[in-house]
C-alpha positions in Angstrom: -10.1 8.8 -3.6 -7.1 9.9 -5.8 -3.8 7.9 -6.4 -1.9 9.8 -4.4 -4.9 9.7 -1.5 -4.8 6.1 -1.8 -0.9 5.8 -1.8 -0.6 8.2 0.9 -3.0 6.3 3.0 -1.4 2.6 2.5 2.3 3.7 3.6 0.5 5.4 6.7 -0.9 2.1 7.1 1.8 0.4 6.6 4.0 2.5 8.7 1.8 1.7 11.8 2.2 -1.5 10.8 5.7 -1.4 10.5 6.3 0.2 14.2 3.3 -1.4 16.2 4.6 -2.6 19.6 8.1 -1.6 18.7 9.8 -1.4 22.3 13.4 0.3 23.2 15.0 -2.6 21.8 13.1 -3.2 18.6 12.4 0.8 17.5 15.5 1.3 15.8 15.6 -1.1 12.6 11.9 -0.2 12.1 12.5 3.5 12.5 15.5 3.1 10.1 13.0 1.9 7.4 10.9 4.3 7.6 13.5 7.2 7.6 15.2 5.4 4.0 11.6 5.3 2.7 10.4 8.9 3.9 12.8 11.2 5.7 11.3 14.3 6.0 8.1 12.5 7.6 9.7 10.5 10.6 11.0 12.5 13.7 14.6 12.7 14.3 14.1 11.8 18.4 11.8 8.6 18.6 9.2 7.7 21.0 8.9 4.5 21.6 5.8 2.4 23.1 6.1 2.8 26.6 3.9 1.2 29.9 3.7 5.0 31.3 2.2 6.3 28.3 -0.1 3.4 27.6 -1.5 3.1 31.4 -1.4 6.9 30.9 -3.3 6.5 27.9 -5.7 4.3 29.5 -6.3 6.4 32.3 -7.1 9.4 29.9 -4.5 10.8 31.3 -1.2 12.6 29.7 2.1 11.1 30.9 2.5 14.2 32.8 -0.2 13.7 35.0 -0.2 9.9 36.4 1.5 8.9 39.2 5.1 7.3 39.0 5.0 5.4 42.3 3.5 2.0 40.2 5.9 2.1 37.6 9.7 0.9 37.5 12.2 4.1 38.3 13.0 6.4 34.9 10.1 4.6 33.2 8.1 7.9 33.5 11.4 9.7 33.1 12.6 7.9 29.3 8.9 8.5 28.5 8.6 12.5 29.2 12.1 12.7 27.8 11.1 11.2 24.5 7.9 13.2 23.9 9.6 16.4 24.8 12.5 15.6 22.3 9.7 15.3 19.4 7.6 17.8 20.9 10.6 20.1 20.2 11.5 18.9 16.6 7.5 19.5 15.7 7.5 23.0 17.4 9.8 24.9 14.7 9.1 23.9 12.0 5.6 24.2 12.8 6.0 27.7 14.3 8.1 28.6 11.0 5.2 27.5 8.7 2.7 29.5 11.1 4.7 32.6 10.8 5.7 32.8 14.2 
């Protein structure tokens, strides 16, 4: 693997690190760090760890799809909000580099 492989790989590492089980109250100051250390890699519009997308998750399910009776009003709500926001911010430039 090349320096830059190996580098590359170690701040991803890091990163996940860095921001696992970071909640609404402690995404910020992690998300902070990693825009000062990498700007152009970390989405504008965070999404933070939520209970709809892990149950979700463990249901192999999208957030979309499960049920929002079980879970505390707006959870599913904050949680569709927040992907959409980064789904959006991915989508241009995306698009752009595509051609589209």
């Amino acid at each position: 693997m090349g320096g830059t492989a190996l580098i590359d790989q170690r701040f991803r590492a890091n990163a996940a690190d860095l921001l696992a089980g970071a909640s609404d109250a402690g995404a910020e100051p992690r998300l902070d760090c990693l825009r000062d250390l990498s700007a152009q890699e970390v989405t504008v519009d965070p999404v933070v760890k939520s209970t709809a997308i892990s149950e979700a998750g463990s249901m192999h399910r999208t957030v979309h799809e499960v049920e929002r009776a079980p879970f505390p009003r707006g959870t599913c709500d904050r949680a569709v909000d927040g992907l959409s926001r980064v789904d959006d911010e991915i989508e241009g430039p995306t698009e752009r580099a595509w051609g589209r």
